[in-house]
N, C-alpha and C positions, 0 to 999 in steps of 0.2 A: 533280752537283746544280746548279739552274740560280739563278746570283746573287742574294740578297736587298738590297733598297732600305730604308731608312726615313729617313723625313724628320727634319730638323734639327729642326724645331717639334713642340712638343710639346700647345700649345694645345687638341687637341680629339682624343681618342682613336679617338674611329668617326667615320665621316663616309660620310652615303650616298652611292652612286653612282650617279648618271644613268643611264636607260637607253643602253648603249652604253659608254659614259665607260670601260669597263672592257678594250675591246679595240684601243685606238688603237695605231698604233707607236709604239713603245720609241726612244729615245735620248737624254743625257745631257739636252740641252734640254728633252724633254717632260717629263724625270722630275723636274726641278727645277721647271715648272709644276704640274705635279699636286703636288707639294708644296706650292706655294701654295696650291693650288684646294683640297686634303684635306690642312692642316696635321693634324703626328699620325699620319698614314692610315703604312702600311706596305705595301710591293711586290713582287710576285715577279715575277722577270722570266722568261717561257719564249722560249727559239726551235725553232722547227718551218720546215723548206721549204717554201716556198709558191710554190718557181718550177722543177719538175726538170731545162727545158730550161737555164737559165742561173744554175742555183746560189743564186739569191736568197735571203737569211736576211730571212725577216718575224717581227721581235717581237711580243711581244703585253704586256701589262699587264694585271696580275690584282690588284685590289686586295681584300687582307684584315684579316682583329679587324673585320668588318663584320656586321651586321645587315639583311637584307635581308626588304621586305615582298613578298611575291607568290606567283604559283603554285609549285609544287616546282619542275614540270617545265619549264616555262617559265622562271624565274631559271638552272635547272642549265643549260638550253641555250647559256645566255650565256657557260657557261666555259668556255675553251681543254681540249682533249683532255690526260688522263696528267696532273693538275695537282693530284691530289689522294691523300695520305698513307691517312689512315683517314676512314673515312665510316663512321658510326653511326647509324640510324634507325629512330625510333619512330613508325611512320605511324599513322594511325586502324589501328583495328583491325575495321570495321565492324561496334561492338556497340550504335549507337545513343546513342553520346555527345555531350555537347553541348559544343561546342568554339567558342560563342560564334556567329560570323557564318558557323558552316556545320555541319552534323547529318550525323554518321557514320553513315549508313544506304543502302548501294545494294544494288541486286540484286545477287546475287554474279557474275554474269556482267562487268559493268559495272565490280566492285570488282579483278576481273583483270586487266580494261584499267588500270586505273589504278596498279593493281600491276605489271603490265608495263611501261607507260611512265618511271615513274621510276626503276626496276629497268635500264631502257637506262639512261639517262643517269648513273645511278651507275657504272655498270661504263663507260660511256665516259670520267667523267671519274678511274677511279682509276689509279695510274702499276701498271707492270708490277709492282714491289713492295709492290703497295696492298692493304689488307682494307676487308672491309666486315663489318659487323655489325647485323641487323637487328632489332628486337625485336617478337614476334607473338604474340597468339592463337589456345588452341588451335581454331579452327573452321577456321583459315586458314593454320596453318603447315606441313600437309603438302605443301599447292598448292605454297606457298611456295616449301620444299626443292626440288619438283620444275623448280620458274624457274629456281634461280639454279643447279641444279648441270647441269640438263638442256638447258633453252633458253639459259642463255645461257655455261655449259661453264665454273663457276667451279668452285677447287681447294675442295671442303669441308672445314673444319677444325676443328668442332666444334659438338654441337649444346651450349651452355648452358643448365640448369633454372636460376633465379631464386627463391629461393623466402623466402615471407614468412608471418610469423604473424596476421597482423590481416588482415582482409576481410569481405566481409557473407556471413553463416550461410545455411545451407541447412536448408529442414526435411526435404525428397525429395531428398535424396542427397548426396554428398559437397562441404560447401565447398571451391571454388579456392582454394588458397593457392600458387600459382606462375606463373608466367610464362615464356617459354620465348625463349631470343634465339641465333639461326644464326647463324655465324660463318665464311666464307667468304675464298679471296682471288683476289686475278689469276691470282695462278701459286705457282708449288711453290717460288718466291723470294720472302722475305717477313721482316715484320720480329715476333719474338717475344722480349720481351724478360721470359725466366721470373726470375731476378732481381730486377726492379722490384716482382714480385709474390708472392715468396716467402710463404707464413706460417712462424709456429714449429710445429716436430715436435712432434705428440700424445707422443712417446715415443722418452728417448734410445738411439738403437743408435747401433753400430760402423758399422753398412752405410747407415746413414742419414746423407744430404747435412744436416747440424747448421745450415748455413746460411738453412735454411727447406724448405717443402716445398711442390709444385705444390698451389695451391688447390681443381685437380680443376675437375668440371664441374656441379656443385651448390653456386653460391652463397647465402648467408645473410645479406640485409640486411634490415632493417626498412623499411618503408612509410615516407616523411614522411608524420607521422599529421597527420587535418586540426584536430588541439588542438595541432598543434607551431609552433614559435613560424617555424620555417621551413619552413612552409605556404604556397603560393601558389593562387594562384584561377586554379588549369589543372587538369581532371579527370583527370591520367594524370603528375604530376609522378615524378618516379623520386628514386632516394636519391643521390649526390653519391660516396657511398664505388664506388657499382657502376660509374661512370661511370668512376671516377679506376682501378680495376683495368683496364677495354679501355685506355683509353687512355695507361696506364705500360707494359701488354703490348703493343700493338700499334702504338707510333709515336716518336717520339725527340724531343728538347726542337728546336722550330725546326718541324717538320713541319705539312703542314696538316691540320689535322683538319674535316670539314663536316658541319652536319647539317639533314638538310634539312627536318624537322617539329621546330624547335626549342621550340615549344611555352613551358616555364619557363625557357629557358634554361640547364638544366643541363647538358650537353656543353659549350658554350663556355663556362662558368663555370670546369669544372672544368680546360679546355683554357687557357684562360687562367692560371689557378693553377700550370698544370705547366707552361708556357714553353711552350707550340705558340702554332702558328697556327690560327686560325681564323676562321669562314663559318657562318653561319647564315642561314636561309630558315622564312619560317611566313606561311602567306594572313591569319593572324589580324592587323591591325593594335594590339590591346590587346597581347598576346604579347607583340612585336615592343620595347612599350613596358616593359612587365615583365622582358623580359630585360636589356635595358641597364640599366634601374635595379640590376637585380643584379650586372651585370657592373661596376656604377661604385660599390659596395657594397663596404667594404676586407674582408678577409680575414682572418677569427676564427676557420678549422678548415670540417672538409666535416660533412656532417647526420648522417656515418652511418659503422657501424663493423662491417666482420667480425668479430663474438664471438670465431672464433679466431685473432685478427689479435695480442693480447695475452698469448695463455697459456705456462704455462713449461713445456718439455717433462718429465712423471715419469722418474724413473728416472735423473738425472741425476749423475755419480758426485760423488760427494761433500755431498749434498742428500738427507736426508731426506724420506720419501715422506710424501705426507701430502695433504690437500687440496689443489685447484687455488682460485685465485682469478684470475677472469678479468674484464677491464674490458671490458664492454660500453657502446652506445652511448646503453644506456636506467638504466645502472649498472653496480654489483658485482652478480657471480653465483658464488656459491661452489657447491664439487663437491667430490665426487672422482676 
């Protein structure tokens, strides 16, 4: 695993970086400048050969807990190959959404390319034990599937349904209530940590792991509704609890985790919270400012809860059967 840096100063937790500033060579000297220059800032150090005739190790510096404003494709360019743990991403969906200083609307031809291009540089910068996980639209997620497992020969490991009770009604035909997120990795070596995401057993057995049970591939979070007090003014913000499931299953405290349409900043919120590292990227400059306010915002609890994140398994010996009462994120829900 390639050495981690953090500077003595604590003074200023992000600090942006120059264009460039982030590829210079590595050595005890520079990294004590850049500590000056990004009091705060935090480093990973990679080395890769860059010389086959004569051996040569060229470092590189990657500075991360950063915030960067720019194109996807263009920032991701910027970073050193295999540097990246988990990558989470929720691009435009192109349904016409208003994302401030740019409108989710191309030809679909057009919206390929751009699905393409940032679809390369994810998979260039994830490490051989790296996932990705992307969240789409049904108009666009079959293409989808057929990128990342076809063109560009990623191990599939799961498709995710997301599903939610609130949305806008339909008179002709069935309202949406889900959203669908692919789950994919580098290879058939990877990091899954079922454990971290256990729920309780609907029901006590002998042959059932007591310790919790795989959540499956239909999860149940709530919308941040826009009467909730943690509401942001991003048309696509997602729930805190959904985030913190990828990334307790898919990456280990220290790890990087990037995203690179961060939008409200919930991936590095929640990536922050659980001790990784992290990179974020959004064209939006308002975003960009929204996120850091949130990420420099102390920590009172995430927005959102698996209903059956709470419940006590029936049938438990010694416990009378009887009603379930389960703590939801919008209350009590009592059952049977």
């Amino acid at each position: 695993m390639p050495p981690r840096y953090r500077s003595n100063f604590r003074g200023v937790r992000h600090a942006y970086v120059p264009n460039g500033a982030a590829r210079g060579r590595a050595s005890s000297s520079n990294l004590d400048v850049l500590s000056l220059l990004f009091p705060g800032a935090e480093f990973i150090l990679h080395t890769s050969l860059s010389d086959h005739y004569n051996s040569v190790v060229k470092n590189e510096i990657m500075i991360f807990n950063q915030l960067i404003c720019g194109d996807a494709v263009t920032e991701m360019s910027k970073l050193p190959d295999a540097c990246v743990d988990l990558l989470i991403a929720d691009p435009p969906y192109n349904l016409g959404k208003d994302y401030g200083n740019n409108l989710d609307r191309k030809a679909w031809a057009e919206y390929e390319t751009f699905t393409r291009n940032w679809l390369g540089q994810a998979v260039r910068l994830l490490k051989p034990t790296g996932s990705l996980y992307v969240f789409m639209g049904v108009r666009f997620i079959s293409r989808l599937f057929g990128l990342l497992e076809e063109e560009l020969g990623l191990n599939f490991n799961g498709w995710i349904t997301w599903h939610y009770t609130q949305g806008m009604g339909r008179k002709s035909g069935f309202s949406p209530r889900h959203e669908d997120i692919l789950y994919f990795t580098r290879s058939e070596q990877f990091t899954f940590n079922l454990d971290a995401v256990r729920i309780p057993q609907k029901y006590y057995r002998e042959r059932n792991n007591m310790a919790g049970a795989n959540p499956g591939d239909v999860w149940t979070f709530s919308h941040v509704h826009y009467c909730s007090a943690e509401r942001l003014p991003h048309p696509t913000q997602k729930p805190e609890a959904l985030l913190e499931r990828i990334i307790n299953a898919s990456s280990n405290p220290g790890d990087l985790v990037l995203d690179p349409f961060v939008g409200s900043g919930t991936t590095c919120r929640v990536a922050q919270v659980l001790g990784r590292a992290w990179l974020g990227i959004d064209l939006n400059p308002e975003y960009i400012i929204m996120s850091q306010q949130r990420l420099d915002a102390p920590f009172d609890g995430f927005d959102s809860l698996d209903p059956r994140a709470r419940r006590t398994p029936k049938d438990l010996p010694g416990v009378k059967s009887g009603p379930m009462t389960l703590a939801t994120d919008s209350g009590v829900v009592r059952g049977t």
